[in-house]
C-alpha positions in Angstrom: 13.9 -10.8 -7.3 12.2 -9.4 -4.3 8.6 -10.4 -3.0 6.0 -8.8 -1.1 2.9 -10.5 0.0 -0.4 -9.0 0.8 -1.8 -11.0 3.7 -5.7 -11.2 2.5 -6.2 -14.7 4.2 -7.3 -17.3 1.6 -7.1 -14.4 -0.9 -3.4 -13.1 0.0 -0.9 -12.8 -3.0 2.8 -11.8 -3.8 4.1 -8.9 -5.5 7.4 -9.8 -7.3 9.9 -7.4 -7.7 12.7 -7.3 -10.4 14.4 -6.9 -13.6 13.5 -9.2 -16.4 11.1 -11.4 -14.8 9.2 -12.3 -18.0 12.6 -14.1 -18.3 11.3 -16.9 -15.3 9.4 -19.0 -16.9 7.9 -20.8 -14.4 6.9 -17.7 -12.5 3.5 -17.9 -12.9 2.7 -21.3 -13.0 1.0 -21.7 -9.4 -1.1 -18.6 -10.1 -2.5 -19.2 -13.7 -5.3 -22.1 -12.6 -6.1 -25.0 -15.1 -8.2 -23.3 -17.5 -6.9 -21.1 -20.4 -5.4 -17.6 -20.2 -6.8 -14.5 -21.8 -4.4 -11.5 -22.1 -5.7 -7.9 -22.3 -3.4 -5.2 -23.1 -3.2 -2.2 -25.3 -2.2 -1.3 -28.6 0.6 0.6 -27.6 2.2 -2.0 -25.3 1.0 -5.1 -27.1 4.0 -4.8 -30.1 6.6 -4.0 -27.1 5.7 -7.1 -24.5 3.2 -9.5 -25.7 5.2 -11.7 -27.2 7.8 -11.3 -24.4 4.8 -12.7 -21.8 3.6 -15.5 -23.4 6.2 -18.0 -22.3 5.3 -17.4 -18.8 1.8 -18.7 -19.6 3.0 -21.4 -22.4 0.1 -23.8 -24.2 -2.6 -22.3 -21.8 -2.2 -19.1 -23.7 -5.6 -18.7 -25.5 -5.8 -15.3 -27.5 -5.7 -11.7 -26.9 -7.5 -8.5 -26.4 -6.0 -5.5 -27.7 -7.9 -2.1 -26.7 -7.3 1.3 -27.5 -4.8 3.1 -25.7 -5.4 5.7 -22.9 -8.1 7.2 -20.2 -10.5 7.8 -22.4 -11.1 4.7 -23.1 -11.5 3.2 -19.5 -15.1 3.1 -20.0 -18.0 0.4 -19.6 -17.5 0.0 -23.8 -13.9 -1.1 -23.0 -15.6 -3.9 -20.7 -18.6 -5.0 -22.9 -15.5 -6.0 -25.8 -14.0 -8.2 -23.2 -17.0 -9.9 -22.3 -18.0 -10.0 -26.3 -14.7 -11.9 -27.0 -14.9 -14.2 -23.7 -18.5 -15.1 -24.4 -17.7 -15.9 -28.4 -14.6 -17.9 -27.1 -16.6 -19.9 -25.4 -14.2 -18.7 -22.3 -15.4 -20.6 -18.8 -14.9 -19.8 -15.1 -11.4 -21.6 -15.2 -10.3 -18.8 -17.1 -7.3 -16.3 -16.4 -7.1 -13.1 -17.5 -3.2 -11.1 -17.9 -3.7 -7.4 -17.7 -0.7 -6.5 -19.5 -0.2 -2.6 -19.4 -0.5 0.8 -17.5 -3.5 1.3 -14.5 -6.3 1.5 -17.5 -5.2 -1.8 -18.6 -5.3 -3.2 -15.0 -8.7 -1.7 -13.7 -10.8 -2.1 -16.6 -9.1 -6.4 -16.6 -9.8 -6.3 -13.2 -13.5 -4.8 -13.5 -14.2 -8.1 -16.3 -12.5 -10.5 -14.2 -14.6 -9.5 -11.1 -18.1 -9.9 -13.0 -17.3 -12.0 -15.7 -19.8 -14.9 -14.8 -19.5 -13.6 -11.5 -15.5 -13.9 -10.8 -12.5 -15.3 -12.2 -8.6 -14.8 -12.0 -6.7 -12.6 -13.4 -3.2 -11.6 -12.7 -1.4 -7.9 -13.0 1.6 -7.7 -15.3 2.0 -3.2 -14.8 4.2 -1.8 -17.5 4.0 1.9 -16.2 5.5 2.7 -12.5 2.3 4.7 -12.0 0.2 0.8 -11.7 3.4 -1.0 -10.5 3.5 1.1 -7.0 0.0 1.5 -7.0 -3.0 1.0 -9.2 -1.8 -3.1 -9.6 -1.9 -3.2 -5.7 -5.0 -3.8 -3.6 -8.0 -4.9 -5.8 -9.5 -1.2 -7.1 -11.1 -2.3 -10.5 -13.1 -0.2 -12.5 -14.1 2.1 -14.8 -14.7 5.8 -15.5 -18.1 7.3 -16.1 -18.5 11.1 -18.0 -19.4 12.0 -14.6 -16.8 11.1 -12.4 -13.6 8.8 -12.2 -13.5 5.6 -11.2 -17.4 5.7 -10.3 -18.2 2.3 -11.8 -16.2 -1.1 -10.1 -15.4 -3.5 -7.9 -12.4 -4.6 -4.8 -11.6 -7.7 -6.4 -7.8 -9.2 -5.6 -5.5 -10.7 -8.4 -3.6 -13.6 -8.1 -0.5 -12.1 -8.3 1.5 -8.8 -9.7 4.5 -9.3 -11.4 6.9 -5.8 -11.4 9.3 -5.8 -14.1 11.6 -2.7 -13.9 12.8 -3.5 -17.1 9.3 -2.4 -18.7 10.0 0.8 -17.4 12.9 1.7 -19.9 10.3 2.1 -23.1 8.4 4.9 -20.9 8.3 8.1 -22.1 9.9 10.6 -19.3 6.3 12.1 -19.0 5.3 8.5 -18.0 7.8 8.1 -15.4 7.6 11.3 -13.5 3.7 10.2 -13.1 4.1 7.2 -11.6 6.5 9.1 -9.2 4.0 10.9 -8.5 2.3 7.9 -6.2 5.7 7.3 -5.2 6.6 10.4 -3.6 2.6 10.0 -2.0 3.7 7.4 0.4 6.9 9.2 1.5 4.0 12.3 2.3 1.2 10.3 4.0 3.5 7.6 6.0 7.3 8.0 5.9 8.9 11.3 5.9 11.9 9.3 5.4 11.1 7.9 2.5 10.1 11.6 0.8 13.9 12.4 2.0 15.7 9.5 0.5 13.2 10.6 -2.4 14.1 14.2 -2.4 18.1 12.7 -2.1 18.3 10.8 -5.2 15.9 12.2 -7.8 18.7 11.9 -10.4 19.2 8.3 -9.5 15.4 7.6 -9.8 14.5 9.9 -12.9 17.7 7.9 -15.1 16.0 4.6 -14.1 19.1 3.5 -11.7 17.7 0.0 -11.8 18.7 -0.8 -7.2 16.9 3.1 -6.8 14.1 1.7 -8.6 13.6 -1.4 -6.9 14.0 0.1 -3.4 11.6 2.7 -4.5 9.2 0.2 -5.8 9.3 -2.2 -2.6 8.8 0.4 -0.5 5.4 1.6 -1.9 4.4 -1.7 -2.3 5.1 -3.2 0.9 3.2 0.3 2.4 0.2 -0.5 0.3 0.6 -4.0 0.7 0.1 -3.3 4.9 -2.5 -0.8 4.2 -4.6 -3.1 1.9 -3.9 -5.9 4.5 -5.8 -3.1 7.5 -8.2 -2.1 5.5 -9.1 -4.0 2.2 -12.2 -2.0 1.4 -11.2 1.1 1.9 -13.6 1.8 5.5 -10.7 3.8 7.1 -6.9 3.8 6.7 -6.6 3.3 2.7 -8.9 6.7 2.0 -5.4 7.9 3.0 -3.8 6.6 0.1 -5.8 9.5 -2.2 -3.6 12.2 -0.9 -4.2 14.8 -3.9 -6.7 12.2 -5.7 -9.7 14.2 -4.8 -8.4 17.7 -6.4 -6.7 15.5 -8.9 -10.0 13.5 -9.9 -11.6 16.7 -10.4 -8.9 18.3 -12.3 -9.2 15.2 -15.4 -12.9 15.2 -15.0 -13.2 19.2 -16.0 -10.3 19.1 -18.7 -11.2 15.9 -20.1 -9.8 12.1 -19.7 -6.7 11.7 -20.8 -5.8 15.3 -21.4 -3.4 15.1 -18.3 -2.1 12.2 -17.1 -3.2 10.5 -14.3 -0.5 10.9 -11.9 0.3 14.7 -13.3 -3.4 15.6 -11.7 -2.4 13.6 -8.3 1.1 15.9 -8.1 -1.2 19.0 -8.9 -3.7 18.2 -5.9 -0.9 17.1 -3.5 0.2 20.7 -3.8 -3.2 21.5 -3.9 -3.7 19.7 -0.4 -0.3 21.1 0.7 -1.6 24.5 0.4 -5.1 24.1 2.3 -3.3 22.1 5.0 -1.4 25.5 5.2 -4.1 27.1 5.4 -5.6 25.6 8.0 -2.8 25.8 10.2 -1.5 22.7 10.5 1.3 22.0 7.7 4.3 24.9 8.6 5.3 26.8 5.3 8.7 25.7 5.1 7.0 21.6 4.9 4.3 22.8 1.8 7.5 24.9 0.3 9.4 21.9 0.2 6.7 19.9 -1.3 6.3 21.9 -4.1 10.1 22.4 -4.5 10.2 18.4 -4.6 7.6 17.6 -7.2 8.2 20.8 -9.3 12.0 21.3 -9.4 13.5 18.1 -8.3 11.2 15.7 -10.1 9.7 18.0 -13.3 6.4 17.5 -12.4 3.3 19.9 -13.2 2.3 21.7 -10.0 0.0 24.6 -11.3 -4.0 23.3 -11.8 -5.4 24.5 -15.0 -6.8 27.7 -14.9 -10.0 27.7 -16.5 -11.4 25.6 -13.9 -14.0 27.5 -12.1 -14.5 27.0 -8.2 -17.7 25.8 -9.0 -16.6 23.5 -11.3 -14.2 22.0 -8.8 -17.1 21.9 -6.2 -19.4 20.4 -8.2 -16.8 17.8 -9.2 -15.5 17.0 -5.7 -18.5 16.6 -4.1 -19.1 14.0 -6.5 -16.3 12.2 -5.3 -16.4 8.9 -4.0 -14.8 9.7 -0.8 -18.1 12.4 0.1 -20.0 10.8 2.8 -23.3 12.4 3.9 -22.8 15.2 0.9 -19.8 16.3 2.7 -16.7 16.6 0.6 -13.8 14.9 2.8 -10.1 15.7 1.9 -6.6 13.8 2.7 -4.7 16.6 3.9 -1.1 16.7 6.2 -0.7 17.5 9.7 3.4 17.3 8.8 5.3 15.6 6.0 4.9 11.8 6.5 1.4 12.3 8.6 -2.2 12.6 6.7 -5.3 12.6 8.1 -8.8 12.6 6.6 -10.9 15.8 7.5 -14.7 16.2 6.4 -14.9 19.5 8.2 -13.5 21.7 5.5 -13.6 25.8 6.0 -15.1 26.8 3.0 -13.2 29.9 2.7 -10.1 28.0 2.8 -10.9 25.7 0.3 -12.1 28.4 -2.0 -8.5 30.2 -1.3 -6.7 26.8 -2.3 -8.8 26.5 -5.7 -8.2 29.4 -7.0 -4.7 30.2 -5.7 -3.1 29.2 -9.1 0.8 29.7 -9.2 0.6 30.5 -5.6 0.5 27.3 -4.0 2.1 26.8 -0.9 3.9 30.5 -1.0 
């Protein structure tokens, strides 16, 4: 096992990192508080893990809340059947919750611990790579509204995130190459490096080469981990970490939630970003060629936005964003592979080029 700590002050926590940790059973035991524990997961992962969890919490294990699977279902509905079930349980501020599952799982157990009679733990347990390397990391909580993603939350820490690689091996392969989506997102916005040794051993990674997945996932995590540390709120650094989110974002608003995954959309708007930092002039071809090559070929991931998106439809979308200050739409785009930067000061006829340049991306 491997730990990572995010240095919060009185609010700093560890990331563990390994296979078969709901094995240690006395892993949790300094994080889970004297009251009882709660666990929310989903239908889908609740047969597969939740009796494979509970001996990490043992007789302060209280009950369950199993929600319906998938994006569109991360909605303030989702939230009021947590609180209905705490509040009938009789469930007090000592309380932990367990967010066992992918990112919808996390945020929306986050979202009720952070206002659940105004705070109380909860701990991350991610079964999908796309939460372990990310979403499980750094206190986003929320929920999605009709009109946006992720409009509705709260920054609100866990106690701790537990990464068991061993989860991973139920995922379907769509799953995976989502969550390495996020991966291959730190290798673009910090550590061209990284991207390499990514770009290296994609066969490794994509057959679940247990050290290749470990090394992968501590090196997002500790990234996050220092960004989180910087900038907890997301004021200035961390807006970095939506490289692609902003396209992405728009692309599962307009299509619908949970139509296309999560992390699919984020490899679509990388490539999407690629291409208007190409524009621009400041990513050379053969980096935004690479890119592509990298998440399409090397990695099987979707690349090409739907097509029946209108440019008005993105716009419209985008500037609805929550990274839009002052009604400008502001975008994480690359000065080189391993350096993003935020802009506000997009030329609209390079944007416009970018959304509707379809199979053409970064040619």
């Amino acid at each position: 096992m491997q730990t990572v700590n995010v240095n919060l002050g009185d609010r700093s926590y560890p990331i563990f990192i390994g296979n078969n940790l709901h094995e240690e059973q006395s892993l949790l035991t300094p994080y889970l508080g004297k009251g009882k524990l709660v666990v929310i997961t989903n239908e889908v992962v609740a047969p597969l893990y939740l009796e494979r969890v509970k001996p990490l919490v043992g007789s302060q294990y209280a009950g369950e809340v199993i929600l319906p699977d998938g994006e569109q279902h991360k909605n303030l509905g989702a939230i009021e059947h947590i609180y209905d079930y705490l509040m009938q349980g009789k469930f007090d501020r000592q309380t932990t919750l367990l967010a066992l599952g992918g990112g919808v799982v996390g945020d929306i157990t986050g979202f009720a611990a952070a206002t659940y009679q105004r705070g109380i733990n909860f701990i991350q347990f991610p079964t999908t790579l796309l939460a372990q390397v990310d979403s499980s990391v750094g206190g986003k909580t929320g929920v999605n509204h009709p009109l946006g993603k992720n409009m509705i939350g709260a920054f609100f820490q866990p106690r701790c995130v537990v990464v068991d690689t061993d989860v991973l091996r139920t995922l379907p392969d769509r799953e995976i190459k989502a969550g390495l989506a996020e991966v291959l997102k730190y290798g673009l916005i910090r550590k061209a490096e990284f991207f390499d040794w990514l770009a290296e051993n994609s066969q490794a990674i994509l057959s679940l080469d247990d050290a290749s997945l470990v090394r992968a996932i501590r090196v997002c995590c500790k990234m996050k981990a220092e960004v989180v540390a910087q900038d907890e709120k997301e004021a200035g650094e961390r807006v970095l970490l939506n490289l692609g989110h902003t396209f992405g974002h728009a692309i599962e608003t307009a299509t619908g939630y949970g139509t296309w995954l999560h992390g699919e959309t984020v490899a679509m708007g990388m490539v999407m970003a690629a291409d208007l930092s190409l524009r621009l002039g400041w990513l050379d071809a053969g980096s935004a060629a690479r890119i592509r090559t990298v998440l399409e070929e090397k990695y099987g991931m979707p690349v090409i936005p739907p097509a029946d998106i209108t440019v008005e439809q993105y716009l419209d979308l985008m500037s609805s964003d929550k990274k839009t200050e002052l009604g400008k739409i502001r975008l994480i785009l690359l000065k080189k592979i391993g350096e993003a930067v935020i802009e506000g000061e997009i030329d609209g006829e390079k944007l416009r080029a970018t959304l509707t340049a379809g199979d053409q991306l970064c040619r």
